[in-house]
C-alpha positions, 0 to 999 in steps of 0.5 A: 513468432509465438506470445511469450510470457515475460516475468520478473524473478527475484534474482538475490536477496538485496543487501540494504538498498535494492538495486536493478540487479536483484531481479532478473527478467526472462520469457518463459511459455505462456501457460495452458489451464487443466481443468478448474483453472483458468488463464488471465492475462495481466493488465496492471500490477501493484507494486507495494512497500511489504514487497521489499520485506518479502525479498528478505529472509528475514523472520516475518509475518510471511513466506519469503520470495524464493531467489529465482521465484517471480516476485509476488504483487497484485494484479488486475488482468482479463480471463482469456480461457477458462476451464473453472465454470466459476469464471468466463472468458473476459471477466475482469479478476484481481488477485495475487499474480505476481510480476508476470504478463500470463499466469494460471490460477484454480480461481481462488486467488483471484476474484471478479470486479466491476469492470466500470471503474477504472480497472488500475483503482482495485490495487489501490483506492479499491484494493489492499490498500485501501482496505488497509487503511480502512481496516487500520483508521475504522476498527484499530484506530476507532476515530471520533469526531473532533479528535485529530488523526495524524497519517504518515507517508499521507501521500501514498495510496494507503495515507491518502485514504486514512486521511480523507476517511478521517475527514469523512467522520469529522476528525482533524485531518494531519499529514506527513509527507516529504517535500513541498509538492505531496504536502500541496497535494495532501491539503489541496487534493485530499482536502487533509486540514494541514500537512508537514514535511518531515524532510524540512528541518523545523519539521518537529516544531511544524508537527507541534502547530498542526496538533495544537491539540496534541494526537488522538490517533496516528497511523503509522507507515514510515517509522524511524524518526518520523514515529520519534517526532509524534510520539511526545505530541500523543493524548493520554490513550491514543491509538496507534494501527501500525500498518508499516515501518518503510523507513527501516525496510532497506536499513542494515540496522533498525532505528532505535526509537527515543521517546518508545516511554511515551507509549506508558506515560499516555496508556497508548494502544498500539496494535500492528496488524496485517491486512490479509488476516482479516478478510471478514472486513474486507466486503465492509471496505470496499463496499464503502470504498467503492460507492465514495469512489463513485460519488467522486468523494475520494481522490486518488492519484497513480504514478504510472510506470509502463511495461513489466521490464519498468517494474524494478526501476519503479519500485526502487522509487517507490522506496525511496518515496519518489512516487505520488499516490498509488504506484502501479505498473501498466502491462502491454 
């Protein structure tokens, strides 16, 4: 029987909630490359919070994923035929290929990674995500020693490395995560000087003892309540990089903040930004985050789901925050 291709499309526009039945899972023929294109066998895939947004037609900051179109996500795969004189059969690629075992690609949406580091750390530690919080934390948050840097969704593949980068230039390291065991993580693991569960009900008043000194910078994933709580704790000009706002992603209506005058009384600089509009950063990110890697100097964790057919499942828990680290899907 000959290979098939299995991908995942998108099979409806999810109406709050995503469910299972809002992909739908088919075998098509593996492709063949033309000339300039090559052939990559997908070996891991990413799956990320921003895809949640991309399965609404929503206005936003990009094209939405067509209903009956393989849904978008990174990929980490192995050239196995190559008709592009820019890349060889066996070289190691990361790129946007989306939620399927084959795709084709000219070779511009991809590009060739060391081989020598765990292949799964290039979609996240030493991937978009881990640019993204060093774009957010370095260039938009603009640390300084001593001040206390606040990280929401801290033990995700993005708050993890805030976190640890902000220790590594000698700030006060805050996390928010929900539960006991990602904060244990957070200051065990991560080595983040304290950690907050915002599922406890002292929650606010935990916030307060962890920034006795108020928030110099807080990056910004979930929104919702949790942005409530640290808006009152901010410094007279604070920075906010706002990477995301998970806690509204499968909400019908977007929660209405209170405390949104704390932002003028404290002359807050709030910058949203989006990671993929500032590629002339990303060589500086990685190389850093690389080399800390290497030197054992940045801890990650994957939750691991195994087989594309797993991939709607795992990311149905991504968003509701039952993974650890960074979520990832291991391809046969």
């Amino acid at each position: 029987m000959a290979l098939k291709n299995t991908q995942v499309l998108l099979a409806a526009r999810p109406q709050g909630w995503v469910t299972e039945s809002d992909f739908r899972i088919v075998e098509t023929d593996i492709p063949s490359p033309n000339d300039g294109e090559i052939l990559v066998k997908n070996t891991w895939l990413s799956l990320d919070p921003y895809m949640r947004g991309r399965m609404s037609d929503r206005k936003s900051y990009a094209k939405p994923v067509d209903v009956g179109a393989v849904m978008i996500g990174g990929t980490v795969g192995e050239v196995i035929e190559s008709k592009n004189p820019a890349f060889a059969k066996g070289d190691l690629v990361v790129g946007t290929l989306g939620w399927q075992e084959y795709a084709v690609t000219d070779g511009r949406a991809v590009r060739k990674v060391d081989p020598s580091l765990p292949h799964s750390v290039y979609l996240g530690t030493v991937g978009m995500p881990g640019v993204t919080a060093w774009l957010g934390l370095i260039d938009f948050g603009t640390p300084k020693a001593g001040e206390t840097v606040v990280v929401s969704a801290a033990s995700g593949a993005v708050g993890s490395v805030v976190g640890q980068l902000a220790k590594s230039r000698g700030c006060r390291a805050v996390g928010i995560a929900g539960g006991a065991e990602k904060c244990a993580y957070v200051t065990r693991e991560l080595g983040f000087d304290a950690c907050v569960d915002y599922k406890d009900p002292s929650f606010e008043k935990a916030l307060a003892e962890a920034t006795p000194n108020g928030v110099d910078v807080y990056f910004e994933n979930v929104g919702g309540p949790v942005l409530d709580a640290v808006l009152p704790r901010l410094n007279a000009f604070a920075r906010i990089p706002l990477c995301g706002l998970i806690a509204d992603y499968n909400a019908i209506e977007p929660y209405a903040v209170k405390h949104f005058g704390a932002l003028l009384t404290n002359r807050v600089r709030l910058q949203g930004f989006i990671v993929s509009e500032h590629l002339d950063r990303w060589p500086t990110a990685l190389a850093e985050l690389s080399q800390l890697v290497r030197e054992g100097k940045l801890v990650y964790r994957e939750t691991v789901a195994h087989g594309l057919r797993e991939a709607p499942r795992a990311f149905i828990g991504l968003l509701k925050g039952q993974n650890l680290g960074k979520q990832v899907v291991k391809l046969a």
